[in-house]
N, C-alpha and C positions, 0 to 999 in steps of 0.2 A: 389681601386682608391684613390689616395692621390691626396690636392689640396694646390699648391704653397702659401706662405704667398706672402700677397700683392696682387696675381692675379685676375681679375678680372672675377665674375663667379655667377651662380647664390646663392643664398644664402641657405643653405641647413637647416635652421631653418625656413623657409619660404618653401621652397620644401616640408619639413617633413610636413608642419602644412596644405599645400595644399592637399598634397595626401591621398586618403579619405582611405588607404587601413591602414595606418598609425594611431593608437588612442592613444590622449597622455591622460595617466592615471593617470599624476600628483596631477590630483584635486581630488583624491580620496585616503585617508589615510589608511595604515593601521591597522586594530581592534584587538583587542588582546580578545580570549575566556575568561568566568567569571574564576576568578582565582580559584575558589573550584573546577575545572575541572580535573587535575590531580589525587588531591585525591580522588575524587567521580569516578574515573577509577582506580585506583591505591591501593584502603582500601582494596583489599582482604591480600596483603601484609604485612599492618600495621597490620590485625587482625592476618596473621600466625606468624609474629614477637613476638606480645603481648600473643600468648596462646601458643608457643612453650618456651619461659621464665618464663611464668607462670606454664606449669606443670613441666617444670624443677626443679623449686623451690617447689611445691608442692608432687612432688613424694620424692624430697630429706625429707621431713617431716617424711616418714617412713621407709625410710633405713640408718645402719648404728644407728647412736646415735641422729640422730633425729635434734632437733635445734641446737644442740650444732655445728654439721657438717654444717649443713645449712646456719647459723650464718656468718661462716667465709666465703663462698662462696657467699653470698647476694650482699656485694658490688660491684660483678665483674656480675653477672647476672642483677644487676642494670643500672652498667656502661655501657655494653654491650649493652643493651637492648635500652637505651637512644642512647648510639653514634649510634645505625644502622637507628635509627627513625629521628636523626636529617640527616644522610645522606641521608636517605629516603625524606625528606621533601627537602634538598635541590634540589636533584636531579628532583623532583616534580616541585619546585620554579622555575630550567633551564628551562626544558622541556614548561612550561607555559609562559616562556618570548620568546621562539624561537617558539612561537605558533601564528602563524597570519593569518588574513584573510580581506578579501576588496571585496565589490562589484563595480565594475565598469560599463559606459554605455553597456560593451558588454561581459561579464565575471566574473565570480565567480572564486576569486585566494584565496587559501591555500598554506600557509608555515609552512611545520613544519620539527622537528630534529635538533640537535645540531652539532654532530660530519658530520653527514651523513646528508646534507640537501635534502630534498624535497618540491614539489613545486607544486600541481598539480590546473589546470584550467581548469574550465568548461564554454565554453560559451552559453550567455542564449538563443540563438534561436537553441541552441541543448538539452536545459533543457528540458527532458520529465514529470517531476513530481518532487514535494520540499514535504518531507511528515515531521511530528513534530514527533517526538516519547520522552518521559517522564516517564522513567523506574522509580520505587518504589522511590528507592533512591535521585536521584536528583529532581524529586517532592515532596520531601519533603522540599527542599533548592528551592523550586517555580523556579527551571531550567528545560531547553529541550534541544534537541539536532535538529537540521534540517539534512535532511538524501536528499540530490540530487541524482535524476535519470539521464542518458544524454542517448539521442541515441544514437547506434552503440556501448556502453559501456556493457561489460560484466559484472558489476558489480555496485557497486555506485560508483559513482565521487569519491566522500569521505561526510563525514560527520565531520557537525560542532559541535563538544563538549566541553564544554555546552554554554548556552547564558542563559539571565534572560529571562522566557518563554513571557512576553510581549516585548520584543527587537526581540525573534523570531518569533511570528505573524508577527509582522511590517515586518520583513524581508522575509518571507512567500510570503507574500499576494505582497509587491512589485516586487519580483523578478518572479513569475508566472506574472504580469502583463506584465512585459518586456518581457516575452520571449513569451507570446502569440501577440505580437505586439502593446500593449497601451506603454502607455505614463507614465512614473514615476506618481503615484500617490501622493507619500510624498517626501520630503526630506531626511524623516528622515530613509526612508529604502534604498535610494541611499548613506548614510553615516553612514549607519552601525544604525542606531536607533539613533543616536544623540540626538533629539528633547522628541520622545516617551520615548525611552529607557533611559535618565534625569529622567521623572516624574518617571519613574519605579524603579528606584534604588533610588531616594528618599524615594520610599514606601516603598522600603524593607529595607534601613534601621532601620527601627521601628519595632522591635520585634513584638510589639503587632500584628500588621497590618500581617505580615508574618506570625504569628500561624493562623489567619484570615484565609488566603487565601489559609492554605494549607490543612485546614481544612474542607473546602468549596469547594479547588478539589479535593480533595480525595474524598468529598460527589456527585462529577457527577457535580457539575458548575463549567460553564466557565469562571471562576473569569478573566483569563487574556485575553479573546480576547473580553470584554469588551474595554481596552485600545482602543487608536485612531488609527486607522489601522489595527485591529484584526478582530473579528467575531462581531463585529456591526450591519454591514453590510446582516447577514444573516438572513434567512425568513425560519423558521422550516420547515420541509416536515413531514417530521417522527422520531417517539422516540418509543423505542422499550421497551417494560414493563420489567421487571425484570423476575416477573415470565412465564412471556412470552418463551422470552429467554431459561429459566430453563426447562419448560417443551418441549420445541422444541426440545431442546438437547438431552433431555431423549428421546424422540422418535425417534429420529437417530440415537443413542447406542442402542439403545431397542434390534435389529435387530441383531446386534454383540452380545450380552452381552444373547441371545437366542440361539445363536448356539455355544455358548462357555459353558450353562448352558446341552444341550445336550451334548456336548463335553464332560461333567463333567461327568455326568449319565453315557453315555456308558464306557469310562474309567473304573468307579470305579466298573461296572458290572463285567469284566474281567479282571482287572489288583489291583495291592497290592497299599498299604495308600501309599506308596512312588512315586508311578509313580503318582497318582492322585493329590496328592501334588505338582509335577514338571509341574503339567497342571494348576490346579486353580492359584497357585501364578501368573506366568507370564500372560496368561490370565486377570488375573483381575487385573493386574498392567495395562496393557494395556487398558481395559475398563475403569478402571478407570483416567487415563492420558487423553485419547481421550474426556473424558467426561468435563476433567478439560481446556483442550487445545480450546473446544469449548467454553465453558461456561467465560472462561478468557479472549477468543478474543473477542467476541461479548456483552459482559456484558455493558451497560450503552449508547447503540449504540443510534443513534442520526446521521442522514441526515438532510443538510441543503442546502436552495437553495441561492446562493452568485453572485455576479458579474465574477469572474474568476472560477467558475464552481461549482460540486455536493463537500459539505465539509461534511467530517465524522470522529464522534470521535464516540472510543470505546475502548473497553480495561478496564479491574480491576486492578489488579497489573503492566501491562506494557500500561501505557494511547496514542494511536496512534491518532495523528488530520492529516486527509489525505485529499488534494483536487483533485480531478476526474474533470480534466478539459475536456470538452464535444468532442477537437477537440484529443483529445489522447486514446480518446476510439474505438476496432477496432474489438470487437463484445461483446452483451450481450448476458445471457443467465435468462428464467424464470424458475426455476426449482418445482417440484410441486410431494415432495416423499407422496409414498403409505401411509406413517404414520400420514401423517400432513393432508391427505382429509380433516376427518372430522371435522377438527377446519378451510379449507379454507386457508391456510397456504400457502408460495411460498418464495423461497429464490430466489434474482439475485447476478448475479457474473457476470464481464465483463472482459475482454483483453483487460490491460489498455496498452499501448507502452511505454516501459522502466521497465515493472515491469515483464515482461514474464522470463528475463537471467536474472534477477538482480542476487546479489548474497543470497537475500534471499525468492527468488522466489518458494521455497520447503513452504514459511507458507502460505496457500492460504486464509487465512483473509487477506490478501492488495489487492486480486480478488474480493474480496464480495461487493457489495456496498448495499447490503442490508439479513441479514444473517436470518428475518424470518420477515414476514408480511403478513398483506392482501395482497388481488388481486391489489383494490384500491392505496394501499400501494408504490406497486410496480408501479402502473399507473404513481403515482406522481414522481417514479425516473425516468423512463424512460422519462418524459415530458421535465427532465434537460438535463439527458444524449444525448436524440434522440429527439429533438423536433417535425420532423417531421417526419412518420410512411411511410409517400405516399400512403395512403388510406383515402379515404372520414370518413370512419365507421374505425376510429380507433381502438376504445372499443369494439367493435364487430367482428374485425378482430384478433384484442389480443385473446378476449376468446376465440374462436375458434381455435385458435392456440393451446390453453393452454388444453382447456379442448374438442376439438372436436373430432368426431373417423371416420371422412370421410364421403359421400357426400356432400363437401361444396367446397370454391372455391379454396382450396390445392391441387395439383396434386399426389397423390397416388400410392402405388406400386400395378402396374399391377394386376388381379385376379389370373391370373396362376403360379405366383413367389410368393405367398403371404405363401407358405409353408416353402418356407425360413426364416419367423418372422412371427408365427401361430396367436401371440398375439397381437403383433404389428402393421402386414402390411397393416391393415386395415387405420392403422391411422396415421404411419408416411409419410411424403409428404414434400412439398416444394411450395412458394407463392412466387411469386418475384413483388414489387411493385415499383413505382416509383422510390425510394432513398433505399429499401433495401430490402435483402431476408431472406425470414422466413422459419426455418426450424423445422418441426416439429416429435419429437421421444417420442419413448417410450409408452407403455400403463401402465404399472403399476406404475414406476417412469418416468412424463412424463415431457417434457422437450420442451421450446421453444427456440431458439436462432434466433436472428437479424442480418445479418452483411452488413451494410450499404457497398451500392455500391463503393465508392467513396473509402475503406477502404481496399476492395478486391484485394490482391497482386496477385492472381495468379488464375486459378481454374483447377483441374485436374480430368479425367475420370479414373476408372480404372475397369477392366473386370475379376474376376478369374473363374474358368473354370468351378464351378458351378453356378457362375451367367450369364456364357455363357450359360448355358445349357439351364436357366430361362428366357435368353434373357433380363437380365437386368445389368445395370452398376451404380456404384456407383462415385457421383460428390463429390468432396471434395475444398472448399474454401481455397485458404493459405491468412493467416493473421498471424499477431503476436501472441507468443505464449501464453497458457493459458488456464483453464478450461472450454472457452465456445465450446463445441464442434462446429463442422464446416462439419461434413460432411453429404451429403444424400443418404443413401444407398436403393439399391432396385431399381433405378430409371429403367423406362423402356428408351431401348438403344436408339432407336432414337429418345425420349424426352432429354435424357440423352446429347446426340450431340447437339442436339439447345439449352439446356442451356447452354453447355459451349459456343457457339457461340456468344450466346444472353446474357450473362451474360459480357463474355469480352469488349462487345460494351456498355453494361450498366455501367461500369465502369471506360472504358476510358473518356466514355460522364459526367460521375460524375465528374472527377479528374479534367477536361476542366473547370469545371463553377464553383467550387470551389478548397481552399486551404484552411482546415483546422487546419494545421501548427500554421496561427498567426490566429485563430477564433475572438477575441477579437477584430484586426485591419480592420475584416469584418465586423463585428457585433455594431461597432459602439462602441466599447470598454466594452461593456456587452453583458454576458448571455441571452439567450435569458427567461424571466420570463415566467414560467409556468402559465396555467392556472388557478386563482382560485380553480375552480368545483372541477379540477383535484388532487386537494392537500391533 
């Protein structure tokens, strides 16, 4: 629609600034990532450049006449080696100036590419999680990267690489505020860190200060969410011992690393050194990996209890600070292995939404939100996660869950199907309380999961023909995907029929009285605080 010069009409910079569907984003500039970001993505290059010149020249040392050949060649392996590194660095130099990004009142925008532009935007009432990750390397230049989840997204938004790691708190902590529904907290996280992000790169440039701090997180402190807008804010729940950790680990390879030692034995009974060889290496490459892949994600772990939800850092060599906002979680699980009884031991894990498809949804350290602890322990994340249990005797209704084996107030697989799980059916069952249903598995590795009403996507019965036979069906919960298991087998059938009946009206009635989407803009702009006792 074109509009005549002169004619009289309404004014379409005034229409534009009326119509609310319309956000002018002017007032918000765009930020360019810390400029060592290229090469702290880019250095595996610079090193294959420098050590394929380097043994170039070095093997010429022994062939042929030795320096005399060498000699003449030097200046052109010199030459060479420099013009690829200064193209390298330019091309570095582009790449970092066609690198932008802006937060605005309703959207997170990225630009990047030179030849080939891209452009992508997330907006923040679809942002499911902002987690920090701080690999080896640019923790040592006191940078992070912020990693966006979005719903409906197969994968991450994108991630921002790198910021100064106090520019990325700020930016953290405000952009989860807006999308759970509060109100900008600072300025300086609607403007890219401005205000914070000044003092912060004043500090770093002072060497001194920078060996300081990097020295101090590599040691497990939080030197940068100290800043104003960071982890100030947070109230410790739990901190996980070192050797804590180490010995837990050990006890859950124990189990692998015993059937691979029998592996070994019978092998070498009847077969020659060479097949037995082909078994222990790959073998204990793999025990040994699983051992390191545990002990690496969880090492220096530490929950904390925050205004915009459960915050956790962990990680040795890749440092992850991740927040678990309380209204994104869409079931837990207490898990409580054979090995870990006798020290009282219990790992959780929860379905957080957005981290089920992400694309790195295969490392299930970003499910964990607590990877080994007491009972207690666990009491105090769930207090963040699930404030409310819908039971009077909450601690009482946990244990039981956790540690009970039937007569209590869980409904049980039938007597006469209980030969389908010899060990089990005694004691796997199912409680449905106020705001959520508990379901309880396992006797040897025993297992509780939560999955709040209000969370419940779906519930489905299913019948196969020897549980037809046992007269029982199994209910299974759909929620977002994830290690908290979900379903209850064994159920007798026409129990089995009233819970799906009675479960779907428990959940429409949840969805009705709440919207846990913006929890913050319910909640009065905070978490809700746990109890003391419970900590």
């Amino acid at each position: 629609m074109s509009a005549t010069p002169g004619a009289s009409g309404p004014d379409p910079a005034k229409s534009q600034a009326s119509d609310p569907a319309v956000v002018d984003d002017a007032g918000f500039p765009w930020q360019r990532v810390h400029p060592a970001t290229p090469y702290l993505r880019g250095w595996l290059a610079i090193v294959v450049i420098v050590f394929a010149s380097g043994r170039q020249w070095f093997d010429g040392l022994f062939t042929g006449d030795g320096l005399s050949d060498i000699s003449g060649a030097l200046p052109w392996i010199v030459g060479g080696t420099v013009l690829a590194l200064i193209i390298i660095v330019a091309l570095f130099y582009v790449s970092w100036r066609f690198t932008k990004y802006r937060i605005t009142d309703t959207q997170v925008q990225l630009r990047t590419g030179v030849i080939s532009r891209k452009e992508s935007d997330a907006r923040l009432d679809r942002v499911q999680a902002v987690d920090i990750g701080r690999p080896l390397l640019p923790r040592l230049f006191g940078l992070s990267e912020l990693r966006f989840e979005v719903a409906d997204g197969g994968s991450s938004a994108f991630r921002l690489q790198f910021l100064a790691a106090g520019q990325a708190e700020v930016l953290r902590a405000d952009i989860l505020r807006r999308a759970a529904g509060a109100k900008a907290a600072t300025e300086a996280g609607a403007a890219g860190g401005t205000g914070t992000a000044g003092a912060h790169q004043r500090l770093t440039e002072r060497a001194s200060g920078w060996a300081q701090r990097a020295v101090a997180d590599l040691s497990g402190e939080d030197v940068y969410g100290k800043l104003p807008g960071g982890t100030a804010d947070e109230r410790e729940l739990v901190r996980v011992p070192p050797g804590r950790i180490l010995g837990a680990t050990a006890l859950r390879i124990l189990p692998w690393a015993f059937l691979m030692a029998v592996a070994v034995i019978a092998v070498a009974i009847w077969a020659e050194s060479g097949v037995v060889l082909g078994v222990v290496i790959p073998g204990g490459i793999a025990v040994v990996g699983g051992f390191w892949s545990e002990l690496n994600a969880g090492y220096g772990f530490r929950a904390s209890w925050s205004t915009d939800g459960l915050r956790l850092k962990h990680g040795l060599t890749d440092t992850q600070h991740r927040t678990v906002p309380p209204g994104r979680v869409q079931a837990i699980m207490i898990q409580r292995p054979l090995t870990w009884r006798l020290f009282g031991w219990v790992r959780v894990e929860a379905n957080v939404a957005g981290y089920g498809n992400s694309e790195e949804g295969k490392d299930e350290s970003r499910s964990v939100v607590l990877p080994v602890g007491t009972f207690q322990e666990a009491i105090a994340i769930l207090a963040t996660l699930l404030p409310d249990p819908g039971v009077d005797d909450a601690m009482g209704t946990l244990t039981r869950g956790l540690d009970g084996s039937g007569g209590d107030e869980f409904v049980t697989t039938p007597r006469g199907a209980r030969w389908l799980a010899p060990l089990a059916g005694g004691r796997q069952g199912f409680l449905a309380t106020r705001t959520v249903l508990l379901i309880r598995t396992g006797r040897l590795s025993r297992t509780l999961s939560l999955v709040p009403h209000a969370r419940t996507q779906g519930v489905l019965a299913s019948q196969g023909w020897l549980a037809r036979l046992a007269g029982v069906a199994a209910v299974e919960l759909a929620t977002t995907a994830g290690p908290v298991p979900t379903s209850i087998p064994h159920v007798d059938a026409a129990v089995a029929s009233e819970l799906v009946t009675s479960q779907v009206r428990r959940t429409a009635e949840s969805a009705r009285r709440e919207d846990r989407n913006h929890w913050l803009a319910q909640d009065g702009g905070q978490v809700a605080r746990p109890q003391e006792e419970q900590s």
